[in-house]
N, C-alpha and C positions, 0 to 999 in steps of 0.2 A: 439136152432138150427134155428127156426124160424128168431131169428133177427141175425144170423149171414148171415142169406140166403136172407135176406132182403139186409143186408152192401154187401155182395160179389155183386148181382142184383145191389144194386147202384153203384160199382164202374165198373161192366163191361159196364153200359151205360155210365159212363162218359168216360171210353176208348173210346167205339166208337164216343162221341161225336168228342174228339178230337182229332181221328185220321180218320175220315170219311167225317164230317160236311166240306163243301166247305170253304177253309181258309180266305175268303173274308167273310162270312158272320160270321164266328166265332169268328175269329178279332175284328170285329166290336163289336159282342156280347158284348166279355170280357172285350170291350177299353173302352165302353162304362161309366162304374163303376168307370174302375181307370184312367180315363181322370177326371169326376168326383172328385176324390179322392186327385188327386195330384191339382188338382184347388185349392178346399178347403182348402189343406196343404199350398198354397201357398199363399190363403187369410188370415190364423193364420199372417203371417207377413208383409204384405201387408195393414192389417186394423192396425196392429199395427204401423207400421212405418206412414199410413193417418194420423192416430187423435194423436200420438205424435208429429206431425211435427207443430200440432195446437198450442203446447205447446210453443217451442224454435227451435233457429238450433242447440244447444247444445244436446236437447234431442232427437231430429230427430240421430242426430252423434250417439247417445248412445243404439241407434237401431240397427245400422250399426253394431257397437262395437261388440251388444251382439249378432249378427248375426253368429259370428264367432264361439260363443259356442254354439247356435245348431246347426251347423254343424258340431261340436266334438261331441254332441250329438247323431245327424243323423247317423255319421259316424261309431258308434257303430250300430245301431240299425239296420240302412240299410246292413253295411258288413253280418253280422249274419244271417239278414232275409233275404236278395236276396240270398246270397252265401248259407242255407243252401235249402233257397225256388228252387233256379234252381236244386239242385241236386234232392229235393224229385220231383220236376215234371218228371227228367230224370228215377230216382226209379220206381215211378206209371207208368211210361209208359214201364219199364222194367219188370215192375208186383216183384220187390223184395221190399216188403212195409216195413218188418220190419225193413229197413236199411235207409227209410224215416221217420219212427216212430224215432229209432234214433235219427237221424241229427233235427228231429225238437223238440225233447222234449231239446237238445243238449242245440241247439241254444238260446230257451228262458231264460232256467233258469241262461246261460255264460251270458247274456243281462243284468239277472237282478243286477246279480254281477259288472260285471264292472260300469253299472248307480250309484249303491251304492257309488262305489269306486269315481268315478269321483265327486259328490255329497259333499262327506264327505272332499275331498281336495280341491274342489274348494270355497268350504264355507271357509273353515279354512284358503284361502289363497287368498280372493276376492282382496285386494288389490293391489295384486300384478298379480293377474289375469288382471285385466282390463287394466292395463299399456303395459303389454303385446299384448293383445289384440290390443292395438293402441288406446286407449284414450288419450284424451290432457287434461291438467288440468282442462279445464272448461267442459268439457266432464265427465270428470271421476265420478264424484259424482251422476250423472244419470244413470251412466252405471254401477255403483253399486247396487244401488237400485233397479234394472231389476236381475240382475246377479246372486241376492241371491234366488230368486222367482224361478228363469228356474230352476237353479242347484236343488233347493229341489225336482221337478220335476224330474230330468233326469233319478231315476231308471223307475219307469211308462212309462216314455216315449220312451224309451231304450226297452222296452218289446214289446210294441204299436206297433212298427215299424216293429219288428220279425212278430208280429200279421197279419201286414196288408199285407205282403212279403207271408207271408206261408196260407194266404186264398185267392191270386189269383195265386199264384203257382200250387194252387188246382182247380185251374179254377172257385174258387167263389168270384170272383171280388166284385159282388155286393153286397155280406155279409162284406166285406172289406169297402165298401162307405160306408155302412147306419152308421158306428161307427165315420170316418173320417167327412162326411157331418155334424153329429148332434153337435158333437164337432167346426165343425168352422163356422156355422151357431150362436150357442151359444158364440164364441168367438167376432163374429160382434158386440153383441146384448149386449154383458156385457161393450165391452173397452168405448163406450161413457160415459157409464151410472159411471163406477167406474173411470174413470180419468176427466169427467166433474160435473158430479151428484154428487157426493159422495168426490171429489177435490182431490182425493190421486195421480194426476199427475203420469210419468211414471211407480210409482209400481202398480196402477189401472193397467195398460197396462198389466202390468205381472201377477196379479193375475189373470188377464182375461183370459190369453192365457194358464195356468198352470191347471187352474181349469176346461177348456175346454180342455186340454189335457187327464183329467183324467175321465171327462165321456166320453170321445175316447173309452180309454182302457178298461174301465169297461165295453160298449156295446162291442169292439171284446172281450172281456175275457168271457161274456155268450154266445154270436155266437159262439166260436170255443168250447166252454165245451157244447152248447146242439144242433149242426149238426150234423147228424148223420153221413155226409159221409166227413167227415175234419180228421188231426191229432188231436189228444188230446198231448199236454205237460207232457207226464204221470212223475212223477219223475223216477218209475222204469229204465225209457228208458235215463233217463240223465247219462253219462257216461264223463269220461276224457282220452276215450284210443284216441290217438292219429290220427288211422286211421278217428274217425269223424271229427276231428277238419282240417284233411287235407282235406277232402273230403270239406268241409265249407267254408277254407279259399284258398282252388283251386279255386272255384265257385267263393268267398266273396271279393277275392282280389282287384280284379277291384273296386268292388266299395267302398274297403277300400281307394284305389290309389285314385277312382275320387270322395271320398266323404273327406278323411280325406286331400288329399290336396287343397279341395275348399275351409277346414278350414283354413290353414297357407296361398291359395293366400287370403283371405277377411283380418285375420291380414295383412299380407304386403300392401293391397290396401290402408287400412287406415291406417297405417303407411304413406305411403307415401303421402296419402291424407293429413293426420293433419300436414305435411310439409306447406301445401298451405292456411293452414286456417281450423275452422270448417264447414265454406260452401263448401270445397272441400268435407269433410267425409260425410256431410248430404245430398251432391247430387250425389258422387257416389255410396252413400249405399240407395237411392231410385232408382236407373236406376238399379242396382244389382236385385232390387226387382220385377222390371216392368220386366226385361226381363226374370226372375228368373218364373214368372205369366207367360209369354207366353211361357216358354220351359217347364214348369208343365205339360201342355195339349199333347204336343210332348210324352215325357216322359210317362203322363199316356197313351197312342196311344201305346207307342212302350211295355210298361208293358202289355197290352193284347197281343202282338206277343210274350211276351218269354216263357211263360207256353205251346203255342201252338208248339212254335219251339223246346225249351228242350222237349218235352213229345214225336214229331214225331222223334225227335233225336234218345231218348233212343230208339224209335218204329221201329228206323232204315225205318221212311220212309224220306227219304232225299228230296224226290222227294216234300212233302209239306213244309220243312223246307227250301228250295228256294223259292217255289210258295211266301210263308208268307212274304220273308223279301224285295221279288223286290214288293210285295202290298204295304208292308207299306212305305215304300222307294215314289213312286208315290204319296202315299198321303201326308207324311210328307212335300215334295218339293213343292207340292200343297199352304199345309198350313202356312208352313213358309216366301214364295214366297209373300203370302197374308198380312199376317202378318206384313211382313217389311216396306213392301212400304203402309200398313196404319199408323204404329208407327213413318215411318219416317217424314207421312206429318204431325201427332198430336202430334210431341217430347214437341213443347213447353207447348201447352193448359196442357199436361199431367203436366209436372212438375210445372207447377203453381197450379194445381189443390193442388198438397200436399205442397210447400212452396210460396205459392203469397208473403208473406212478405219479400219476402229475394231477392233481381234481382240477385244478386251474384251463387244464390244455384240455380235459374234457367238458368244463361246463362252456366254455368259449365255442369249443366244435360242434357241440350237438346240436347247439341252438340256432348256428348260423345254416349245420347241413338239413337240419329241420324250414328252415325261412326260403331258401332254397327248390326243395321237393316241392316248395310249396306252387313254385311256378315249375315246375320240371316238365308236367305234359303241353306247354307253351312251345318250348324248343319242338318239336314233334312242327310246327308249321315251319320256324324259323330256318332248322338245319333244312330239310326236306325244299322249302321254297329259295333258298339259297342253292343249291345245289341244281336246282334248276335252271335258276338264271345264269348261273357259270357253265354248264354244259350247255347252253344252246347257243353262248357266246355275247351275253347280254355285258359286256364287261361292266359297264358304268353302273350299271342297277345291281349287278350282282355284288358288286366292291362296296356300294352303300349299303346294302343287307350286312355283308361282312364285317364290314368294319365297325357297325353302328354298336354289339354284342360287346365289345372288348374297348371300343373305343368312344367313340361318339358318344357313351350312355354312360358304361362305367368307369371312364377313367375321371369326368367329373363325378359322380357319383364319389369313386374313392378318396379323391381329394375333398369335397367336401363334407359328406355327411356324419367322418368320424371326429371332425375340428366337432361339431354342432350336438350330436350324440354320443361321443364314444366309442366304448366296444361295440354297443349297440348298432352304430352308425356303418363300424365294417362289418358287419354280419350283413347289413341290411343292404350294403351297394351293389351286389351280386343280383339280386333278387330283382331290387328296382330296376338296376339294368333291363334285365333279363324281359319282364314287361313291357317297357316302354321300347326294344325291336321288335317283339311281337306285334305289336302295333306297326310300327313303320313297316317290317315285312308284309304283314297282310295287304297294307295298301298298294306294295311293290308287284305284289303276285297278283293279287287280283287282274292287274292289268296286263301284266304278261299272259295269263292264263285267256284272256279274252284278245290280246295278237293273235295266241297261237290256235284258236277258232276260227280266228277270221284267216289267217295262213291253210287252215284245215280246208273250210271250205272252197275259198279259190284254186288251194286244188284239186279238190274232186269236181270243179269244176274245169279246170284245165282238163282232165284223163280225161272226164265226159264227152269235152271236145273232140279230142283225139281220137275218143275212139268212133264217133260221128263220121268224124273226116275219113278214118279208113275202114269203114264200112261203106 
């Protein structure tokens, strides 16, 4: 009795934490962790594609290559844990937990399945993986010997990702970092040491990142089994009825849309990159990654608003679930604003810093990560008003937001405009994208943003009445 009275104490303070605590200062709290978080995530590829770039431009290419499969990766692990993470914060803030317990024992153990699956066929079929992927033949034999490393990888990390989704969902961000940070601090520390020390060239790179993967998971697998106030993964609670998997993939869709087609635009980039060479693949699969590093920090910022805006949602306080997103909205244009216009004066020093041997791999990258910046404080409404629409459970609006970035805008985009310009034309499809969801976002939000007014009101008029009536 004692510790059930303990868990129910613990989770009525975190109610109030996150439905009382000024949304400025709670934001912060939780951004804090998984700004954090998603850095570090973005430094797992980021040191990798550095010290492979040391190697060759073939092997820098074959980072690029393999970039595409985690983000088939990702795109499992992120669908599952965002999409079942938003509904349990809606859940807890609706106070019906067992139907959070559910969706999240749900979501891990579908995670660890489908990793297996992907796992199992992409080994048995790496050759014909990577051609696909967009390897050129001098490419390909790099981008194998990476390839087979991740894939053995993908169930753990496929779980990982549910893990770190469903402990800031719960408002503990920073139990979510300490597993994320020690894994890609440890990932910096191994890639010199096993692909220069030790000479095992690009599979050093993978065993770094694979092996750092897995003490990721192992520290969230004892966080979320000995917190007292987290879901537990019970199996009991794993089911296949249907209504959880809708509830998962209403939430999860979006970011199946904007994670699984960031997988197929990265094949088509390099596709049409290895048209122009392997210095086209190797410079636009490092600008991929610099920008990829500053929309991380975005991304972890606006991951501390969704736990706060699903949880006011379900709480039916609408009134903080605007305050929240015109804050972050402010800051994001802040930061991105900032951002640009330092990326755009350092475009060159930057890519030299990862290919000086090559002039080719740096006059290609500067020019694209400079066209780029150029729209970068746009993303600031894009991410931010996406995020919105998926935590309040907008699926269909939010899946169009998401998908339109990666898909809808630039996978024409890619296919056409380097047939018609050239290098010039993939420099430029990123960009153009990039513009024309700003626009479809702003028209998407605006009308949400003016629901959740009129939601606002009705209910202060609802309590109005109420409190009429018992007075």
């Amino acid at each position: 009795m004692k510790k059930e009275h303990l868990h129910a104490m613990s989770y009525e303070e975190k109610y109030r934490m996150m439905t009382e605590t000024p949304v400025s200062r709670l934001i912060s709290r939780l951004a804090v962790p998984t700004i954090i978080s998603m850095l570090i995530t973005s430094i797992y590829n980021m040191a990798d594609t550095f010290f492979v770039s040391q190697l060759s431009t073939s092997a820098s290419g074959a980072v690029g290559v393999n970039f595409s499969l985690m983000a088939m990766i990702q795109a499992i692990g992120f669908t599952l844990g965002m999409g079942s993470g938003n509904y349990i914060s809606r859940m807890l803030g609706a106070r019906e937990q067992e139907k959070a317990q559910r969706a999240c024992s749900t979501a891990v153990y579908t995670a660890l399945i489908f990793g297996l699956v992907l796992a199992v066929l992409g080994i048995l079929n790496i050759d014909s993986l990577v051609r696909i992927l967009g390897a050129t033949e001098t490419i390909a034999p790099y981008a194998k010997d990476y390839g087979r490393y991740i894939l053995i990888a993908a169930p753990y990390m496929t779980v990982s990702f549910v893990f770190n989704n469903h402990l800031r969902s719960q408002g503990n961000a920073a139990l979510s970092m300490i597993g994320i940070t020690t894994g890609g601090v440890l990932n910096v520390i191994l890639d010199p040491i096993l692909i220069f020390g030790f000479h095992m060239g690009i599979s050093g790179a993978a065993i770094a990142t694979i092996f750092s993967q897995f003490v990721s998971f192992m520290i969230l697998l004892v966080l979320v089994i000995r917190s007292g106030n987290v879901l537990k993964p019970l199996p009991r609670y794993f089911t296949f009825q249907g209504w959880v998997y809708g509830e998962i993939l209403s939430a999860g869709l979006p970011t199946l849309g904007r994670q699984g087609l960031a997988s197929v635009a990265s094949v088509l980039l390099n596709v049409a990159a290895s048209g122009f060479g392997d210095a086209a693949v190797a410079a636009m699969s490092i600008v991929t990654r610099i920008m990829m590093f500053i929309n991380s920090a975005l991304i972890g910022f606006g991951q501390g608003f969704q736990p706060v805006c699903g949880f006011n949602f379900g709480a039916k306080r609408y009134d903080r679930v605007l305050e929240s997103y015109f804050f972050c909205r402010r800051v994001a244009l802040v930061f991105l604003l900032a951002m640009g216009v330092v990326m755009f004066a350092i475009s060159t020093p930057i890519m030299r810093l990862f290919r000086r041997e090559d002039a080719e791999v740096v006059r290609i990258g500067a020019l694209a990560l400079k066209m780029q910046c150029c729209l970068l404080p746009f993303q600031s409404f894009v991410i931010i008003g996406n995020m919105l629409t998926q935590s309040i459970g907008y699926s269909f609006r939010a899946t169009l937001t998401a998908v339109s970035k990666q898909g809808l805008f630039f996978i024409p985009a890619i296919l056409i405009l380097p047939r018609i310009f050239g290098v010039t034309g993939l420099q430029l499809a990123q960009p153009v994208a990039d513009g024309l969801t700003f626009i479809l976002t702003q028209v998407i939000v605006v009308m949400v943003v003016k629901e959740l007014r009129e939601m606002k009101v009705k209910a202060e008029c609802e309590t109005g009445n109420t409190g009429q009536k018992k007075s």
